[in-house]
PASEBA-1860 file (N, C-alpha, C; in nm, 3 decimals):
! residues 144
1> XXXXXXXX> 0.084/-0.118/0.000/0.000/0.000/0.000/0.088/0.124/0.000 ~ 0.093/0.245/-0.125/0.136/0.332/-0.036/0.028/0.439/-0.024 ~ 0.201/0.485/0.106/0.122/0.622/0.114/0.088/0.743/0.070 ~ -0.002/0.817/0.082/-0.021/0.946/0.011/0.067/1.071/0.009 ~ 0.132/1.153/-0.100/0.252/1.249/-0.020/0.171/1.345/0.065 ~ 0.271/1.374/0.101/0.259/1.505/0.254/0.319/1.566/0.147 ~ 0.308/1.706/0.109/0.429/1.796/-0.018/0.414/1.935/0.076 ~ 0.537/2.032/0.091/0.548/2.130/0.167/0.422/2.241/0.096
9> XXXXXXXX> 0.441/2.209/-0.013/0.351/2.330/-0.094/0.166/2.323/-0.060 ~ 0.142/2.213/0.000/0.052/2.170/0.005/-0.024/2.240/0.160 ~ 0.047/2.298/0.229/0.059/2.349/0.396/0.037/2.509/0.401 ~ -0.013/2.568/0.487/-0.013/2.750/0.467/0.025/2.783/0.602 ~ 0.096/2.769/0.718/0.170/2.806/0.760/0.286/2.719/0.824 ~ 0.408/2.728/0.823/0.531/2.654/0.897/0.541/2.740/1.043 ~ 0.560/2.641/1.121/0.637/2.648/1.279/0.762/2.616/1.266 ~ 0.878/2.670/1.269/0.966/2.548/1.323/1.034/2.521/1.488
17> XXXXXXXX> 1.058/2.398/1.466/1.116/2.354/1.597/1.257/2.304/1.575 ~ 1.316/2.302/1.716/1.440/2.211/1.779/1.408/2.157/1.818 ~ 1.441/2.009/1.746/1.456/1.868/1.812/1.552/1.920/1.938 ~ 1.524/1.851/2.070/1.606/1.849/2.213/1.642/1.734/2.179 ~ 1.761/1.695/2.308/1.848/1.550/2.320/1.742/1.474/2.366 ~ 1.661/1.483/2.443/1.535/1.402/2.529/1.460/1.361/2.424 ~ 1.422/1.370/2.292/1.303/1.363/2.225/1.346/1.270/2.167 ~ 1.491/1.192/2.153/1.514/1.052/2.076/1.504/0.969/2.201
25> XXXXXXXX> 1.429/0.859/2.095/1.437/0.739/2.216/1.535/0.645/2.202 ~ 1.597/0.480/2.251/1.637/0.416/2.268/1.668/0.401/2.125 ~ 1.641/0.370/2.024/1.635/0.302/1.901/1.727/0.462/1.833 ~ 1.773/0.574/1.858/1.784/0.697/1.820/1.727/0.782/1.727 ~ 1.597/0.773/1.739/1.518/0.860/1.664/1.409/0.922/1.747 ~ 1.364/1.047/1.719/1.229/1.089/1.767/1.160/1.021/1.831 ~ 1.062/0.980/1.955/1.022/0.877/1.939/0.845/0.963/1.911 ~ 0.748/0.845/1.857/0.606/0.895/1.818/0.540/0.975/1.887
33> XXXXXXXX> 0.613/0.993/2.008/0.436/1.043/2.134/0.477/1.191/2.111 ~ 0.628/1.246/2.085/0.682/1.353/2.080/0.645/1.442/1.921 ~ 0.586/1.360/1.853/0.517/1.431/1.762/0.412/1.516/1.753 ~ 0.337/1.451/1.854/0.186/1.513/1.912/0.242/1.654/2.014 ~ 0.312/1.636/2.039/0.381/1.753/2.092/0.471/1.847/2.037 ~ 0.499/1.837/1.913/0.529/1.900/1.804/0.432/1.936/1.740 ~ 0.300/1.905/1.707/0.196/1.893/1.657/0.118/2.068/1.781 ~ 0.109/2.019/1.849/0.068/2.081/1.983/0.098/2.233/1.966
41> XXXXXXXX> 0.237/2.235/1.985/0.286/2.336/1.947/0.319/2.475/1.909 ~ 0.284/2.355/1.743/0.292/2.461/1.648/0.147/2.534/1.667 ~ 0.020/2.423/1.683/-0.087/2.443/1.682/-0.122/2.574/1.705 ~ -0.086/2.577/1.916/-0.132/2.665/2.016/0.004/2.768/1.954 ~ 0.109/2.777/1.924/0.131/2.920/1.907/0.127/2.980/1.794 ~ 0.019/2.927/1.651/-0.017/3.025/1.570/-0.138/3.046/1.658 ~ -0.212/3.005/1.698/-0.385/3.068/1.797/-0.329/3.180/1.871 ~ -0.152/3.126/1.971/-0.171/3.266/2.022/-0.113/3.410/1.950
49> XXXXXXXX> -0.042/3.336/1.818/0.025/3.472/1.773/-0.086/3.522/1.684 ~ -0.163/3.444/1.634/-0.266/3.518/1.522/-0.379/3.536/1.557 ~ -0.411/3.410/1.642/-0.564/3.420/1.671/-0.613/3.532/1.799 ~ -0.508/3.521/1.865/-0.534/3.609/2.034/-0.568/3.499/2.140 ~ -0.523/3.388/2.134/-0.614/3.271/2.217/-0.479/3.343/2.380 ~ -0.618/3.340/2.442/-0.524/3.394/2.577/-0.556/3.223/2.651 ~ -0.411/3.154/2.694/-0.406/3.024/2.756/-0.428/3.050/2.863 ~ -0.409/3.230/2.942/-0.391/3.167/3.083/-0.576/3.248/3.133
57> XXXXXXXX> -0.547/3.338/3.087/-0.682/3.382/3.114/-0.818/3.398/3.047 ~ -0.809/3.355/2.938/-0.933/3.351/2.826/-1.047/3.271/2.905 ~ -1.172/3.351/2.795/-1.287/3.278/2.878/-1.311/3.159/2.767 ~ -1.238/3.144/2.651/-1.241/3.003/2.540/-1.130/2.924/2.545 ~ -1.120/2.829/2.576/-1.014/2.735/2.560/-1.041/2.615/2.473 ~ -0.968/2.503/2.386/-0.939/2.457/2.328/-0.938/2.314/2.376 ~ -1.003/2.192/2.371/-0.961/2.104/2.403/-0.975/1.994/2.274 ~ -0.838/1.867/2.264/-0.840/1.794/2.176/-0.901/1.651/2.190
65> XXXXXXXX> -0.991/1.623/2.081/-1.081/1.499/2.142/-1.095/1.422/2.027 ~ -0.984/1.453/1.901/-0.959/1.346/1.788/-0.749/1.362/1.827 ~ -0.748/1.245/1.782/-0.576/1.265/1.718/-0.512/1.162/1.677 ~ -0.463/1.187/1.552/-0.380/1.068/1.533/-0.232/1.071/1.407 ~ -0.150/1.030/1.391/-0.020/1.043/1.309/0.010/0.937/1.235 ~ 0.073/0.953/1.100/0.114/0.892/1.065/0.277/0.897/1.018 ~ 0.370/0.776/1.007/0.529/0.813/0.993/0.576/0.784/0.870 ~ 0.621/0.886/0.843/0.705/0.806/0.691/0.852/0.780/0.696
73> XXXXXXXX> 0.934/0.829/0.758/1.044/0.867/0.781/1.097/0.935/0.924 ~ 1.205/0.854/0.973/1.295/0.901/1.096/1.332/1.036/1.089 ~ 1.292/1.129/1.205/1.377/1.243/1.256/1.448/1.222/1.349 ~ 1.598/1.316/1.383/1.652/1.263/1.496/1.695/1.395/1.568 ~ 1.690/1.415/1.685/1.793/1.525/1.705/1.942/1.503/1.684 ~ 2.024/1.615/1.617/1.953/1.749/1.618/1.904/1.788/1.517 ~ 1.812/1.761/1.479/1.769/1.804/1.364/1.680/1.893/1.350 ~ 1.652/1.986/1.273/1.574/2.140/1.287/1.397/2.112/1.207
81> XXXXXXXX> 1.367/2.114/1.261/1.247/2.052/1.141/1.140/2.182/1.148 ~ 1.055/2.161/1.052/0.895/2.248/1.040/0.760/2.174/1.072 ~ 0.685/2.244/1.127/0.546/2.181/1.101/0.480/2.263/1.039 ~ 0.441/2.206/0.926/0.298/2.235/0.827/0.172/2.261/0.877 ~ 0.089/2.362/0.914/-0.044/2.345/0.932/-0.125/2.399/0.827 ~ -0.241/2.312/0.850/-0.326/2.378/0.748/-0.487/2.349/0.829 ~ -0.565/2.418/0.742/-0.726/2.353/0.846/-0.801/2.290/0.742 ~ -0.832/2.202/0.764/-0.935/2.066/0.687/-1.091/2.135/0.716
89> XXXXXXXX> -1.151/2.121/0.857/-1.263/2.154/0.835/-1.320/2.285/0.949 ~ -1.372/2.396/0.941/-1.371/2.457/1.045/-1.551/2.486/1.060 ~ -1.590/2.407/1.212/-1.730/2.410/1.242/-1.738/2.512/1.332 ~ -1.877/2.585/1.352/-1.891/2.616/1.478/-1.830/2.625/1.621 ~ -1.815/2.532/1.669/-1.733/2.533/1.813/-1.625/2.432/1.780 ~ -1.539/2.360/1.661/-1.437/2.262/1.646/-1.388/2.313/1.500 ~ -1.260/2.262/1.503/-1.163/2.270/1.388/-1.058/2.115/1.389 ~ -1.047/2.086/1.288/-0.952/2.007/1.235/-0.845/2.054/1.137
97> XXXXXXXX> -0.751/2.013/1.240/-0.625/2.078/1.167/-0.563/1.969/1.125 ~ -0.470/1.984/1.010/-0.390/1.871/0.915/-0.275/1.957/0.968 ~ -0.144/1.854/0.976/0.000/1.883/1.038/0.069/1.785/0.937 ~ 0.186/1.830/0.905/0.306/1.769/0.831/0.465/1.819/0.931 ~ 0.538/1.694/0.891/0.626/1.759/0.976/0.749/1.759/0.868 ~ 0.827/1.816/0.842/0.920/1.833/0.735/1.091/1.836/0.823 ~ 1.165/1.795/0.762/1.294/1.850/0.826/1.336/1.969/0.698 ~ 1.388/2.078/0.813/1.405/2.145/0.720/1.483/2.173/0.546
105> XXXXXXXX> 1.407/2.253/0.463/1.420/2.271/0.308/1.405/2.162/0.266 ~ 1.290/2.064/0.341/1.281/1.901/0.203/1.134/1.964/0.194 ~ 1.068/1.892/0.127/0.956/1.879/0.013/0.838/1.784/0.081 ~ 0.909/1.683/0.111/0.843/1.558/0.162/0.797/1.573/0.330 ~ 0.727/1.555/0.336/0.718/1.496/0.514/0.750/1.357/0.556 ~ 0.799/1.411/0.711/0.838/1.240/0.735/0.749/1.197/0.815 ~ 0.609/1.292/0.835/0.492/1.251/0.930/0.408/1.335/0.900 ~ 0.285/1.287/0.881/0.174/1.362/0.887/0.041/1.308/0.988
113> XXXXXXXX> -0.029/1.436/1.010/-0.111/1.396/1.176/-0.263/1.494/1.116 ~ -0.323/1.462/1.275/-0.447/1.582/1.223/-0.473/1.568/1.371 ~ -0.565/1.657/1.393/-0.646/1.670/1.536/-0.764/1.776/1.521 ~ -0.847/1.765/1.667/-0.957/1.813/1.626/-0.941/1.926/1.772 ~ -0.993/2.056/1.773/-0.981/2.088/1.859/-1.127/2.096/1.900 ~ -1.226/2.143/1.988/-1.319/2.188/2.003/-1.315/2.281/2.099 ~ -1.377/2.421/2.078/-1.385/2.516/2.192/-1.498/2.529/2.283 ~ -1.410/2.517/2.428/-1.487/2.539/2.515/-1.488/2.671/2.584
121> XXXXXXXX> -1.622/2.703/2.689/-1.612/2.781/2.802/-1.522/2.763/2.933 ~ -1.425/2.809/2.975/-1.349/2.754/3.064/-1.429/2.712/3.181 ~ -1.475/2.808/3.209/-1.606/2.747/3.337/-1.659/2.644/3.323 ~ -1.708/2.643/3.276/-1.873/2.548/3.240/-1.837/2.404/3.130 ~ -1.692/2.427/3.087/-1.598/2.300/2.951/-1.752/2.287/2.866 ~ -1.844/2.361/2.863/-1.934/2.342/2.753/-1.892/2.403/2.586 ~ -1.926/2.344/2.483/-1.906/2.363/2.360/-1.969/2.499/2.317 ~ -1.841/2.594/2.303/-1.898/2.737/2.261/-1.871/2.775/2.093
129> XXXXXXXX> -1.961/2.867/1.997/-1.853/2.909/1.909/-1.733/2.979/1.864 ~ -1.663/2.937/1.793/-1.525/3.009/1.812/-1.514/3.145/1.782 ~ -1.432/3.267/1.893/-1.433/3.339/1.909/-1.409/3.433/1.748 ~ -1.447/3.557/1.730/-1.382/3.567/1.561/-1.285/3.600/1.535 ~ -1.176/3.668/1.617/-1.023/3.644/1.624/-1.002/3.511/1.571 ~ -1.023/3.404/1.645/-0.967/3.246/1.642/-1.037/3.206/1.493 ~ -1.157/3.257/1.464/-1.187/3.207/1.348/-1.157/3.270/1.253 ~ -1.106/3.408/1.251/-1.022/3.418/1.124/-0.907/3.395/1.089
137> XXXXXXXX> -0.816/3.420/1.228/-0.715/3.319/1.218/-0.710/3.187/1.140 ~ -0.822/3.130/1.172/-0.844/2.958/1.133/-0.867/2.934/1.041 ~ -0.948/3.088/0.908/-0.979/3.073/0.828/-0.828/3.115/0.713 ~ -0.777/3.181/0.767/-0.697/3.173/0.692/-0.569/3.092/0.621 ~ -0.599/2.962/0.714/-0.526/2.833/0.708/-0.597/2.770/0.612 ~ -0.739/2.770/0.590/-0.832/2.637/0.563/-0.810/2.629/0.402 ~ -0.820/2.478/0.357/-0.806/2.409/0.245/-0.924/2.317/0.163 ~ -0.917/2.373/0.071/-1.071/2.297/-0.034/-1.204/2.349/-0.006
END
């Protein structure tokens, strides 16, 4: 079976990160759980640089209740990599975001992921709609 490409051109905004010494495991590569946290990330700091998402005091917060990755290829520290975001579908009170993770200036990804966020009321964790800061932010990612 293969897989489908991940292509950089395909993404509308890059994060990048530093791989740390901690993030390879035993086998010396990245290990998987540290993707979702790369994923994470990039996520929460385009919301807070574009969207205005205030983490510590906002009355909307964000919680994730889909997620999942797929690998094509080993990263290792130290290696400098990007994450790709883009938005797949943006509802009312949830968004799904598509993530690629690239090492830097390749083409290809060596992982691609998605997650779902849904916004809540911090009080009450009930399902609110997204604020319009956050949703234009969000809109300006979105694809198809």
């Amino acid at each position: 079976m293969t897989q489908p490409q991940h292509l950089r051109h395909d993404y509308r905004h890059f994060q990048p990160i530093t791989t740390r010494w901690h993030d390879n495991d035993l086998y010396g590569h990245v290990n998987n759980v540290v993707y979702y946290g790369f994923f994470d990330s990039a996520v929460n700091t385009y919301l807070i640089e574009r969207g205005g998402l205030d983490i510590h005091d906002g009355q909307v917060v964000g919680f994730v209740v889909s997620s999942a990755c797929d690998y094509f290829a080993s990263i290792a520290f130290p290696e400098r990599i990007e994450v790709g975001l883009r938005v797949g579908k943006l509802g009312n009170s949830s968004v799904q975001y598509e993530l690629a993770i690239f090492k830097a200036g390749e083409d290809e990804a060596c992982a691609a992921g998605r997650f779902v966020h849904v916004f809540v009321d911090r009080r009450s964790n009930r399902p609110v709609p997204i604020p319009e800061p956050l949703r234009e932010a969000l809109a300006a990612l979105l694809v198809g």
